[in-house]
N, C-alpha and C positions, 0 to 999 in steps of 0.2 A: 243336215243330211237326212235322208228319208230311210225306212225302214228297208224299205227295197234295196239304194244305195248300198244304203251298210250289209246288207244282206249279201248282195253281189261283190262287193271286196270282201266281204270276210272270208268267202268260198273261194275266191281267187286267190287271195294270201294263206289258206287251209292247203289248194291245192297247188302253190308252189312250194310248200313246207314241205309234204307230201311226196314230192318228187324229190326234193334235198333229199330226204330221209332217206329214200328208197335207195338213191344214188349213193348214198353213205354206208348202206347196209347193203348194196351189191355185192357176193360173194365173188368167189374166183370160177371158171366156168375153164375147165381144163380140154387142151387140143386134142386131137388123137395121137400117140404113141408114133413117132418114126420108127421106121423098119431097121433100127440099129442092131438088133439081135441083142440090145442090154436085156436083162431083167434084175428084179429090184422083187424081195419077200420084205412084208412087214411082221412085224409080232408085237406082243403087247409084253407089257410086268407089272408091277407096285413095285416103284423105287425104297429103296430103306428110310431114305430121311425125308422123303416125303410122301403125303398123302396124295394121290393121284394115279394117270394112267404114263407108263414108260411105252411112251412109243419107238422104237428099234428099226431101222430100212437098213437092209443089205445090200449092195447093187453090185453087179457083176456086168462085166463084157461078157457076147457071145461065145468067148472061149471060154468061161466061167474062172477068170481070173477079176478079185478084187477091181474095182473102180476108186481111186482115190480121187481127192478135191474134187465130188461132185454136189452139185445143190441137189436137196431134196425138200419140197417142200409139202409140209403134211395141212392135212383137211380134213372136218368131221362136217358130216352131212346136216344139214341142218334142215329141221322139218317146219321152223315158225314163221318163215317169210317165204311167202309164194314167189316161183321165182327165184330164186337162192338158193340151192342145193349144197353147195358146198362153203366152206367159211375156211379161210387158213388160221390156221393156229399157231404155225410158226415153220421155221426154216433150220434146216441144219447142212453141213457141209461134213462130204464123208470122210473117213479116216485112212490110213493105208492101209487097215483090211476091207475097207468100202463099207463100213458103218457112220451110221449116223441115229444118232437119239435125242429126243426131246422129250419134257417131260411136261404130260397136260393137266390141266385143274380142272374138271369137268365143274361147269355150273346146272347141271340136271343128272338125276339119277335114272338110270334104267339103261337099255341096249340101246347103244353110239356107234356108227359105223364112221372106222374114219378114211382115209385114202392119202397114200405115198404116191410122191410124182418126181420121181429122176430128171433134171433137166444142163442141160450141155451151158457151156458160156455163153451162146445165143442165145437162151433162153428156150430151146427145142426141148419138145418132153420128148424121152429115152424111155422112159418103161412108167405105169402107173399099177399098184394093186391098190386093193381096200380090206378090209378089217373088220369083223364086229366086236366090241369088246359090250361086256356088263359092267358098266361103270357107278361108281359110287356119287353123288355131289361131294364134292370137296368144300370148306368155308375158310379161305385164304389166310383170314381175321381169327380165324376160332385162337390160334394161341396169343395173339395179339390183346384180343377181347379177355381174354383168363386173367392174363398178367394184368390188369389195368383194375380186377375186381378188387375193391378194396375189403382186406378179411380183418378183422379184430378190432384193435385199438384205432386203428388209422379209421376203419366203416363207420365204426361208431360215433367218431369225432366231426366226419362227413357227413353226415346226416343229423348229428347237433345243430352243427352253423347253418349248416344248410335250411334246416326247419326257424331255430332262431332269426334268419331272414328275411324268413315268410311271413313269420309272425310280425318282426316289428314292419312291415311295408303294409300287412293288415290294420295294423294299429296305427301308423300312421293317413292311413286314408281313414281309416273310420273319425280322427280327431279333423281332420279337413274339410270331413262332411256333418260332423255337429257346429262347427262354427261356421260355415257358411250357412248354416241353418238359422244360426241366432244373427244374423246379423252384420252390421257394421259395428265397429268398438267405438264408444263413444270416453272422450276424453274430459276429465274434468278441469274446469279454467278456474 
């Protein structure tokens, strides 16, 4: 195969990768609001047991009575794929005072805007707002990661065998490479 060949399917199999990807990382791209008269406030918190953003949707009917068992589902706009403006982050369903909360991990610090979308059993959006919150990076692992650090007696014992190892896999190639150095072994008859 010629340089050229290969040149032209690598770029053809680059740019149907390319396209997988894109279609993978398509966000959700939300309809316009029905004239239902719901409306739906978001707010934000720090939950207590965890680290992260509490995001809260209220959703109301036009009479301004509670909306129960409604889906809402939340979005934080995302600025690294062109094309993609919004990313869902998750789904809740309201309560019987027409709450609904999730609770998000941000993977970037700085200001996140994110957006609530009310939507009926068809799937019809009922009301959408948006949000900006100052958000922290969250790191899921951080308590994960703590507990696995080995402190005292256990560290020190880890990094004994650990080094002993190294050592003898050192010393064993180095005796592998002086006798193939000297030779074949010659036997005596």
């Amino acid at each position: 195969m010629s340089v050229a060949n290969f040149s032209r399917r690598a770029t053809r199999a680059l740019a149907g990768l390319s396209g997988v990807v894109l279609l993978s990382v398509a966000a959700a791209a939300l309809p316009a609001a029905a004239s239902t008269g719901a409306t739906i406030a978001l707010t934000s918190g720090s939950p207590a047991s965890h680290r992260g953003v509490e995001l809260t949707a209220q959703v109301a009917s036009a009479a301004a009575a509670p909306m129960a068992d409604t889906t809402v589902n939340f979005y934080v706009h995302v600025e690294e794929f062109a094309g993609a403006p919004l990313l869902e982050i998750g789904t809740a369903t309201t309560d019987t005072a027409g709450v609904a909360t999730i609770v998000y991990q941000p993977t970037w610090a700085g200001t996140q805007n994110f957006t609530a979308s009310a939507v009926d059993s068809s799937g019809a959006v009922l009301a959408t707002t948006s949000l900006t919150v100052q958000a922290a990076r969250t790191d899921p692992f951080a308590g994960a990661v703590e507990s696995l650090r080995p402190d005292g007696l256990i560290g020190r014992w880890t990094v004994l065998v650990l080094l002993s190892l190294v050592i003898g896999v050192w010393l064993t190639l180095i005796a592998l490479v002086v006798r193939v150095q000297q030779g074949p072994v010659k036997t005596a008859r």
